[in-house]
matplotlib code that plots the C-alpha trace (Angstrom):
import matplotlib.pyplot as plt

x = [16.6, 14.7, 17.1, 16.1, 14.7, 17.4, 19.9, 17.8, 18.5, 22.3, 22.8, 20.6, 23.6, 25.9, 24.4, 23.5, 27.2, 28.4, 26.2, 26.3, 30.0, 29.3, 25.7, 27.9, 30.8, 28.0, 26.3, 29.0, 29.9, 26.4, 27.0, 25.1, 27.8, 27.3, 30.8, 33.2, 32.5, 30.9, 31.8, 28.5, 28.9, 25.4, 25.3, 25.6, 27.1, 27.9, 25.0, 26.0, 24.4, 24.5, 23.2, 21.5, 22.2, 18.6, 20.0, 17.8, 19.1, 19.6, 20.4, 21.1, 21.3, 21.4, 19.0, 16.3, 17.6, 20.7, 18.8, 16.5, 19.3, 20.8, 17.3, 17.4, 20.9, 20.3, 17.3, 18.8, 21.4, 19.2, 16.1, 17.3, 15.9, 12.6, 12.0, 13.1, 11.1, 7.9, 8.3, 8.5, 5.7, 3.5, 4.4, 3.6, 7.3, 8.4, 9.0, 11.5, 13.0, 11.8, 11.0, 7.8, 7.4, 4.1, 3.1, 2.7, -1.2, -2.6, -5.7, -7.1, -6.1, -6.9, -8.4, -4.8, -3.1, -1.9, -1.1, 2.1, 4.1, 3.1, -0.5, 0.4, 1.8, -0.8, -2.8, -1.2, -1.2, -5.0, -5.4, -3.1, -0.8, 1.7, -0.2, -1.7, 1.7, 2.6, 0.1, 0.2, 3.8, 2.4, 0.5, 2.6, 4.2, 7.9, 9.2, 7.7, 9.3, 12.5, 11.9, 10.9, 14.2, 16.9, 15.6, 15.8, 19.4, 20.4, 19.4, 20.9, 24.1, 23.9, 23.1, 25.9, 28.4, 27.6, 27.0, 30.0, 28.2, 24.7, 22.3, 22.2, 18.9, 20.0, 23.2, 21.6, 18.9, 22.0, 19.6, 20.4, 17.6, 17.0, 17.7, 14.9, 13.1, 10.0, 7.8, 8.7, 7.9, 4.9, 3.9, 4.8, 2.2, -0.4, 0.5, -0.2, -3.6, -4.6, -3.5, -5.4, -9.1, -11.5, -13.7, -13.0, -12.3, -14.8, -17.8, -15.7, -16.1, -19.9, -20.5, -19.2, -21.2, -24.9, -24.0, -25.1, -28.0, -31.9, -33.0, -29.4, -28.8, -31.6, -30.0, -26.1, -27.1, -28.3, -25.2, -22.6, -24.4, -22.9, -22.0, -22.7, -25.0, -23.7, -20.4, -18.3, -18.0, -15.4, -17.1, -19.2, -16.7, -18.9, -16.5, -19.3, -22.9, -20.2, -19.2, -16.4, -14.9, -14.9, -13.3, -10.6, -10.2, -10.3, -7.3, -5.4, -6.2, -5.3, -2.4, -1.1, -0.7, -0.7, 2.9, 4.0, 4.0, 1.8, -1.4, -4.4, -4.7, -3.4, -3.8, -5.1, -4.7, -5.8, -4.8, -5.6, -4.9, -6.3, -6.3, -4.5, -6.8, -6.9, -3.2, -0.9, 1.7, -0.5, -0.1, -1.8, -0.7, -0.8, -0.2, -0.5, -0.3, -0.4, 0.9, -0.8, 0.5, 3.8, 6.8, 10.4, 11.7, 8.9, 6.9, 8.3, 11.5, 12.3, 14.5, 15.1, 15.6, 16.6, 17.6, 19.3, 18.4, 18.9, 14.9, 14.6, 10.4, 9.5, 12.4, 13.6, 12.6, 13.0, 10.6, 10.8, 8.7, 8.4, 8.9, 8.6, 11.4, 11.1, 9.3, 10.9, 9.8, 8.3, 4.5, 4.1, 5.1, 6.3, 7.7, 8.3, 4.7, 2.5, 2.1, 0.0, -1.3, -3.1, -5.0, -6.9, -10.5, -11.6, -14.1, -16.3, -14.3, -14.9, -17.3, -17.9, -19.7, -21.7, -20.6, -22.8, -20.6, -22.1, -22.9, -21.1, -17.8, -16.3, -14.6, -18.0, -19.6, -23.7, -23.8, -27.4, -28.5, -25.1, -22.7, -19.2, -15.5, -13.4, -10.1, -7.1, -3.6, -0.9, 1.1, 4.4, 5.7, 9.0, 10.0, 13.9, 15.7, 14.8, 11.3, 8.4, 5.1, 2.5, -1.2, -4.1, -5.4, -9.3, -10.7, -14.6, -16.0, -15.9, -12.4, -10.4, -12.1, -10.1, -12.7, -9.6, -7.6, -9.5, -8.9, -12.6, -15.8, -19.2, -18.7, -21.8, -20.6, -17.0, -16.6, -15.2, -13.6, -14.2, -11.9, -10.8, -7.3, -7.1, -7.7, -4.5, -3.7, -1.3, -0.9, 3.3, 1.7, -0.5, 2.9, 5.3, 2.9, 2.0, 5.9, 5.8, 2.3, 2.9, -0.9, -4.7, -4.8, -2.1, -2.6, -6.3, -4.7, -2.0, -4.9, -7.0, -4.6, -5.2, -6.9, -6.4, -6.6, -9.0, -7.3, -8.4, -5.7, -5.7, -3.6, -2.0, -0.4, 2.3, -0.3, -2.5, -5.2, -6.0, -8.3, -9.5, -9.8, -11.0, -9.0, -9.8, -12.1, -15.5, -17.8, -21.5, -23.8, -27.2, -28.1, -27.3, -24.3, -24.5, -22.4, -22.8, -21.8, -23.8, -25.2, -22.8, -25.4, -27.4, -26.5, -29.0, -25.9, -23.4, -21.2, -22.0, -18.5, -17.2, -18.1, -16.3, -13.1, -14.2, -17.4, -16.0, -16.2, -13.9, -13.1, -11.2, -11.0, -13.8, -15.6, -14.7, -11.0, -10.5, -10.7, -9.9, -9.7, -9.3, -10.4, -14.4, -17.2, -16.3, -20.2, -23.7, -26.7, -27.4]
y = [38.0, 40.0, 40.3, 43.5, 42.1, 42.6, 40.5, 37.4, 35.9, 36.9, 35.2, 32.3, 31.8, 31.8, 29.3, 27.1, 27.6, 26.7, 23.1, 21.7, 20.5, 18.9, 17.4, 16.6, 14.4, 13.1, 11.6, 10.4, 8.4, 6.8, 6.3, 2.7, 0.6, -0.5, -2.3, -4.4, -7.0, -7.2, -9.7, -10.5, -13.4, -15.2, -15.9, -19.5, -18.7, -16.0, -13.9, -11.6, -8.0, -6.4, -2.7, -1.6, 2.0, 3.0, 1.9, -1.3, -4.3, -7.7, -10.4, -13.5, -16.1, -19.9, -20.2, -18.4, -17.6, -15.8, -13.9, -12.3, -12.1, -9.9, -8.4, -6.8, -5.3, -4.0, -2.2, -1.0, 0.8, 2.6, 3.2, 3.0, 6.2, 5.6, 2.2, 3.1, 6.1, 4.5, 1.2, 4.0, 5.5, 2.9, 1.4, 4.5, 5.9, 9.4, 11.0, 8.5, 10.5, 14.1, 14.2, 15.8, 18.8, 20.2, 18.5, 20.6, 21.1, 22.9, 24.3, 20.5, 19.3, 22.3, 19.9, 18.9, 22.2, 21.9, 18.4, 17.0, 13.7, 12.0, 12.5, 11.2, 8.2, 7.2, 7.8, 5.2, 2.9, 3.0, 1.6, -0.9, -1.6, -2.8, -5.1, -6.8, -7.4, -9.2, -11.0, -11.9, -13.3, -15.6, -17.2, -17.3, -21.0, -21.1, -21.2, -18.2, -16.7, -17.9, -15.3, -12.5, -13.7, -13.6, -10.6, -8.9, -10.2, -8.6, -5.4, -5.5, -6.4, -3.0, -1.4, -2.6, -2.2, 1.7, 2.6, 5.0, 5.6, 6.1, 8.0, 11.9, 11.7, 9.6, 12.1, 15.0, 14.0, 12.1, 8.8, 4.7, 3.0, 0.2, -3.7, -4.6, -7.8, -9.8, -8.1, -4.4, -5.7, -7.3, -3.5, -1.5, -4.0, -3.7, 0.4, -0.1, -1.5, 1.2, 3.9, 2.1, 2.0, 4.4, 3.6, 5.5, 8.8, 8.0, 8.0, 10.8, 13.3, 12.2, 13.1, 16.5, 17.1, 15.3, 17.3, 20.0, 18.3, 17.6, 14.0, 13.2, 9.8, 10.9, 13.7, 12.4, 9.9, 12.8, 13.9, 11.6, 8.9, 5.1, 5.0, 7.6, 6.6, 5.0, 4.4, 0.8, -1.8, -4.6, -7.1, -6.3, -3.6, -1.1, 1.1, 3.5, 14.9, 13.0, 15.8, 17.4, 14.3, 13.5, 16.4, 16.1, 12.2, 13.3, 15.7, 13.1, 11.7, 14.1, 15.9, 13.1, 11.2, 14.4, 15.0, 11.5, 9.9, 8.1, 10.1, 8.8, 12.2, 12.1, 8.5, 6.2, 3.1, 1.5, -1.6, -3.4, -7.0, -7.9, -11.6, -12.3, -12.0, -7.9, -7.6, -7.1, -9.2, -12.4, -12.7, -11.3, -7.6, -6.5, -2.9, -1.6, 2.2, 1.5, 5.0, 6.1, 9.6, 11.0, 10.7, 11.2, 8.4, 6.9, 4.3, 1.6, 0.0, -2.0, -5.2, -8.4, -11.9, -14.8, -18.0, -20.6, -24.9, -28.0, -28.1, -25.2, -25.4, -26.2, -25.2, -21.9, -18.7, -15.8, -12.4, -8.6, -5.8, -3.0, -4.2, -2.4, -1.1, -3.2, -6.3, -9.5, -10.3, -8.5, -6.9, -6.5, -7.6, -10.9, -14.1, -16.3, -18.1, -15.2, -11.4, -9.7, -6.0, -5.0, -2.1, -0.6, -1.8, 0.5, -2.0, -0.8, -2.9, -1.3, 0.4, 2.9, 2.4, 4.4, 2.6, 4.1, 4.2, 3.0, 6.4, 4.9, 3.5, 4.7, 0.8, -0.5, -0.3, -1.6, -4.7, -6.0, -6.2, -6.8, -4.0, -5.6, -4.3, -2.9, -4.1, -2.3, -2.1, -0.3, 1.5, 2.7, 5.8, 6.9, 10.2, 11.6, 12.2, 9.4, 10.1, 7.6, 8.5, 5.4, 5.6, 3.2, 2.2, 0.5, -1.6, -2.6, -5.8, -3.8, -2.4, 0.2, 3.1, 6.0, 8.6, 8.3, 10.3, 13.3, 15.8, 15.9, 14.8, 13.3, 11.0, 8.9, 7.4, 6.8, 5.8, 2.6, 1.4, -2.1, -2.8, -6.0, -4.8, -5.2, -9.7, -11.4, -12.7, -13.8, -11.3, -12.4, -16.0, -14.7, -12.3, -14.9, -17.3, -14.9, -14.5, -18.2, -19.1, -20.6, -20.3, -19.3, -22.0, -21.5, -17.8, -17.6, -20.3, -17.4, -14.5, -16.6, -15.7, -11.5, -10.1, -6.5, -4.4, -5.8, -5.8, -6.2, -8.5, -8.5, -12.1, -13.2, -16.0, -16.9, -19.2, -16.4, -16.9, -13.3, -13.1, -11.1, -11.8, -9.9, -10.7, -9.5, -9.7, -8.2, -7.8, -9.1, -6.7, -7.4, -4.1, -1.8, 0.0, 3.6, 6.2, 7.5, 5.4, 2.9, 1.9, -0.5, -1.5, -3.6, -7.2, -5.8, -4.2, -6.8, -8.1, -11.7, -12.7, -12.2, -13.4, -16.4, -16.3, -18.2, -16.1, -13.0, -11.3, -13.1, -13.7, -15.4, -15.4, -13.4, -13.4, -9.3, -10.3, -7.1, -6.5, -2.9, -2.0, 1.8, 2.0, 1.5, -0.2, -4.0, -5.5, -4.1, -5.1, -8.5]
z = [12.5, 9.7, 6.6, 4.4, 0.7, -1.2, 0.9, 1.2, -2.4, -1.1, 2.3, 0.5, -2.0, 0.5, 2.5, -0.5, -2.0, 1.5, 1.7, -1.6, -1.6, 1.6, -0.2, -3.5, -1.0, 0.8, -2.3, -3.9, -0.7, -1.1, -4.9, -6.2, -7.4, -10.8, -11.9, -9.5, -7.0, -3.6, -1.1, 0.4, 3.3, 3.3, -0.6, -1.8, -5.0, -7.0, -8.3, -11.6, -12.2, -15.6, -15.7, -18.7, -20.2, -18.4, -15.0, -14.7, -13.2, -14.5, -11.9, -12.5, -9.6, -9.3, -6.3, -5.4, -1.6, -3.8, -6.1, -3.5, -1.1, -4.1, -5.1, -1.5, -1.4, -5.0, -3.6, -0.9, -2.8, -4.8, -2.6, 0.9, 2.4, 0.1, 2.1, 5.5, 5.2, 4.1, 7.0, 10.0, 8.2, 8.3, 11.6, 13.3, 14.0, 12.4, 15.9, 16.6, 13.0, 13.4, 17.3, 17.9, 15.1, 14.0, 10.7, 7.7, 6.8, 3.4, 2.5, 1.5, 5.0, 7.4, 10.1, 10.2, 11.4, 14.7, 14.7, 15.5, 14.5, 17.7, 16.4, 13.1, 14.7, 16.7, 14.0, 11.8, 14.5, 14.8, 11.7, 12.4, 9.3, 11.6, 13.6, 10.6, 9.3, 11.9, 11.9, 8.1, 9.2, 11.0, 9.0, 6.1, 5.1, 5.9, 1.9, 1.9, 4.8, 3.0, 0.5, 2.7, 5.5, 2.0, 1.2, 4.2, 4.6, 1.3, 2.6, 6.0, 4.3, 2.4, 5.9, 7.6, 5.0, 4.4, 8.2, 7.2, 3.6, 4.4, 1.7, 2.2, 3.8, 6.6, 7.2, 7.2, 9.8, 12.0, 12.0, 11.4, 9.5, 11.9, 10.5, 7.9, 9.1, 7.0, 8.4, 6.7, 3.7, 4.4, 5.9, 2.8, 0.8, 3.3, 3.0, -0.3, 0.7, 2.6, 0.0, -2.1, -0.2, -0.6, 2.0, 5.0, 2.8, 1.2, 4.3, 5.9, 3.9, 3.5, 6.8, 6.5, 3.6, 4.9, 8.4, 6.4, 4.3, 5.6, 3.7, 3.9, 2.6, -0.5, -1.1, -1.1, -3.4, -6.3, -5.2, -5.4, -7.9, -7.5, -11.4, -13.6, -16.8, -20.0, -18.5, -19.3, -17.1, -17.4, -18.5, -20.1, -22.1, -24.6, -26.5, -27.4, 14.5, 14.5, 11.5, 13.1, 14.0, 11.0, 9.8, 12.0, 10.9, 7.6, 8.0, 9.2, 5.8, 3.5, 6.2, 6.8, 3.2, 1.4, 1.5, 2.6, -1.0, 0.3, -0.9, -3.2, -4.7, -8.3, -8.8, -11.2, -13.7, -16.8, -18.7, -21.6, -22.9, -26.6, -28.7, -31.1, -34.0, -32.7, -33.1, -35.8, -34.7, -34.2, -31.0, -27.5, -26.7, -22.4, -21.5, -18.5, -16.6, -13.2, -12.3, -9.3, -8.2, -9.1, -6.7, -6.2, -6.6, -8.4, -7.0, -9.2, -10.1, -13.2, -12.5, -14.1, -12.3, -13.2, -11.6, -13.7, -13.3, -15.0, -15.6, -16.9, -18.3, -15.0, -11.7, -13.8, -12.7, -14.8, -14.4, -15.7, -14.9, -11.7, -8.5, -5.4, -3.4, 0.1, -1.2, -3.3, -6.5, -9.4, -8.7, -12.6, -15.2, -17.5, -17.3, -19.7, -20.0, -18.8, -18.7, -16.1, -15.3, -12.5, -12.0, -8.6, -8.5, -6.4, -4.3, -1.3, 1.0, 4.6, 6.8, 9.8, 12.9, 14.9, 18.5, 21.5, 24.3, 28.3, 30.0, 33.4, 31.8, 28.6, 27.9, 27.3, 23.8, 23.2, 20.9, 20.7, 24.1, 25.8, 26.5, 25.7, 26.4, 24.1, 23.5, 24.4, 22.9, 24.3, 22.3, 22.9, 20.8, 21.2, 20.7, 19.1, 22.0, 24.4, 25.7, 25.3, 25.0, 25.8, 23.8, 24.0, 20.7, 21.7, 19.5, 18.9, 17.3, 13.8, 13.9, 15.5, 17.2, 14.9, 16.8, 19.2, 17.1, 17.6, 20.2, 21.4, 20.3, 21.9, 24.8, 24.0, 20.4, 18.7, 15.2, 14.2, 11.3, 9.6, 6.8, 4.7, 4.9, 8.8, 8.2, 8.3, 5.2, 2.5, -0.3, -0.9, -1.4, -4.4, -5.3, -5.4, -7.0, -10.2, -10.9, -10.9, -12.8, -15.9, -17.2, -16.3, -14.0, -11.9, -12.5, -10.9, -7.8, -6.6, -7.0, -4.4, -1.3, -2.6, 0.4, -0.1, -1.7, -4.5, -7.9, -11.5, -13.5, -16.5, -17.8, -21.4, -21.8, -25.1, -26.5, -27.2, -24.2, -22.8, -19.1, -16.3, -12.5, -9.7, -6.9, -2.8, -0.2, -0.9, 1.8, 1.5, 3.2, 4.0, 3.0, 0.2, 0.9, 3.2, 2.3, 6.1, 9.2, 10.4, 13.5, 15.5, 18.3, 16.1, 14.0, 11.6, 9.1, 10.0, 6.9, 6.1, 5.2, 1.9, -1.7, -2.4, -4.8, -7.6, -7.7, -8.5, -11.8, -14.5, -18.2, -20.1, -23.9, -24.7, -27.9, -28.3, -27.7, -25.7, -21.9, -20.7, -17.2, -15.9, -12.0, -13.7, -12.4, -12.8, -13.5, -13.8, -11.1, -13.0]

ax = plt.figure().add_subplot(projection="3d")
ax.plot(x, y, z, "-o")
ax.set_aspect("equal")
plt.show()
């Protein structure tokens, strides 16, 4: 129905006048509770919370199953729709939320228009956040499961107690966030790693630009120069044809993460960490901006925990800073030896691959002399309303073939994907480990088990000592790095594994007594 102009503001008042009571009982159903107490079957003893007048927590526990048991219900309440949103994300799931609905597109992500949540799932599921999770689970020691299972019981227990209660978000869409298990949490950090690559966006948009160059490589390079001139670098700080493919790839890129909050664009970091002999106070200063793009709710959320013991210098446990909605601990932040900040560093950590594809059967791919079959994973993708929708995700010896994802393209070559972030690997370990590092030493242990994304830390300690680590998986490449795809068939541009942890750029207690980090260039050629 066409409403003439001057009744549209009308009838919207009316309609908006008509919801918001309904919003207003709704929210206030879902209210967090901030005074009281909650009986919570599962805890050992009693864990206290004291609200600040900025609406940060303070827990204090006397075990560590307790206090992340606690840490998970007191996310919950706040950030429930935030994290359930984000896990069926990045597992590949928003039909089962929305059904299957066209996607909203923009001018930045035009290849997108047309596509639909079904797309955008299998999308997702080609890069394979979910999968690697898994994975990761598996391989992670059982105290540190512990964390990730007390967690997750904290916030099922705010599930289960607010089926009646849920957030506005859930209402509205008449939808039950699922039980959260380890492995949701171990999906938003490798979400996190993805968001947080450059690589494939990076070569993607390459090729729609060299598509329309002659002397492409030459003339991308004048184009898009590896550092500009006379910029810092960390450590050594100076305070003076396959084209529409990947067009369509691309727009899953920027369509998809665009409006997701799960977007690059907008992002950035810095930090700083100076000695004491720089500082007025005497004593080593550590800021940090990690502030990527800005969202509603933020990103972040400030908390305090603390678990009481007998020992307390060495069993105590007692970090603030921003944690992450969905995940245990603190991801920056203090404790009461160190400080840490972290900021993106922005590594080249993954490739594309030309793959030429048999001309006879479209599962074999050429590597060297051999033509070898692709692996295949089913994926099942269910849609609101009962209908399940079954995808093949194919895989190469580089990665995922996310060529797939387009609609058409040329039947003799697919693109794959080779990324550092698709490794099983133990990123909590490192997590849990800084909120428990009690100097450089063990500091630089936990940063060993960061896979991805790369990170700069920056470190301080409260006897003065100020650092920086690198920390990820860096691939070494026997050639210098392409900003195109490169050819799959042949060994020749193979990665050689990875440079080794404890030769990655580091420092610690310079002679300038500053270290500054802000998404720069970490080291010069030498």
């Amino acid at each position: 129905m066409i409403f003439p102009r001057n009744k549209r503001p009308e009838t919207r008042n009316v309609f908006s006048s008509l919801l918001r009571p309904l919003l207003r009982r709704w929210g206030e159903k879902a209210k967090p509770q901030r005074q009281g107490t909650i009986l919570f079957p599962g805890l050992t003893e009693p864990v206290r919370v004291a609200w600040s007048r900025h609406a940060v927590p303070h827990l204090y526990a006397r075990n560590e199953h307790d206090l992340f048991m606690a840490q998970g219900y007191i996310h919950a309440q706040d950030r429930l729709w935030q994290m359930d949103s984000s896990r069926m994300f990045l597992k590949g799931r928003t039909a089962e939320i929305y059904g299957k609905r066209a996607v909203p597109w923009k001018e930045l992500s035009i290849h997108f228009k047309d596509k639909t949540t079904l797309d955008l799932d299998y999308f997702i599921r080609l890069i394979g956040i979910h999968a690697t999770a898994r994975a990761s689970l598996s391989q992670l020691p059982e105290e540190f499961v512990k964390c990730l299972l007390a967690y997750s019981e904290g916030v099922n227990r705010y599930i289960e107690s607010h089926l009646k209660r849920m957030p506005v978000e859930f209402r509205l869409l008449r939808y039950q966030p699922d039980p959260w298990k380890p492995e949701d949490s171990l999906v938003i950090g490798k979400g996190f790693a993805f968001l947080l690559s450059t690589s494939l966006f990076t070569r993607l948009t390459m090729m729609l630009i060299a598509n329309r160059l002659e002397n492409q490589e030459i003339k991308l390079r004048s184009l898009y120069p590896s550092y500009p001139e006379g910029n810092p670098f960390i450590t050594r700080l100076d305070l003076k044809s396959t084209a529409e493919v990947s067009g369509e790839i691309l727009g899953f890129l920027n369509g998809t993460f665009l409006d997701s909050g799960w977007s690059p664009a907008g992002q950035g970091s810095n930090s700083w960490v100076v000695a004491p002999p720089r500082s007025t106070t005497g004593r080593a200063i550590l800021c940090n901006d990690p502030h990527l793009r800005m969202t509603l709710p933020s990103t972040w959320y400030l908390m305090h925990l603390q678990v009481s013991s007998n020992n307390e210098e060495r069993d105590g446990y007692e970090v603030r800073g921003a944690s992450i909605p969905g995940s245990p601990c603190v991801h920056l932040g203090y404790n009461r030896w160190i400080s840490w900040g972290v900021t993106a560093a922005v590594c080249d950590d993954g490739d594309l691959y030309r793959e030429k594809i048999h001309p006879e059967d479209p599962e074999l791919y050429l590597a060297g002399e051999q033509w070898i079959k692709m692996d295949r994973r089913e994926e099942k993708i269910r849609i609101r309303g009962g209908r399940e929708v079954v995808r093949w995700t194919r895989f190469t010896r580089h990665g995922p073939v996310i060529s797939d994802a387009a609609r058409q393209g040329p039947t003799d070559e697919v693109l794959a994907f080779q990324w550092t972030g698709h490794d099983a690997s133990q990123e909590f370990r490192a997590l849990y480990g800084i909120n428990r590092a009690h100097g450089w030493k063990e500091f630089l242990q936990s940063l060993s088990y960061q896979i991805a994304p790369t990170l700069n830390y920056l470190f301080a300690d409260a006897q003065g000592n100020i650092g920086y680590s690198l920390a990820g998986r860096v691939p070494i490449r026997p050639q210098s790095v392409s900003l195109l795809p490169l050819p799959g068939w042949t060994r020749q541009y193979d990665w050689k594994g990875y440079i080794p942890f404890d030769e990655l750029p580091r420092l610690y207690n310079p002679p300038e007594g500053i270290i500054a980090t802000a998404n720069n260039r970490i080291a010069d050629a030498s």
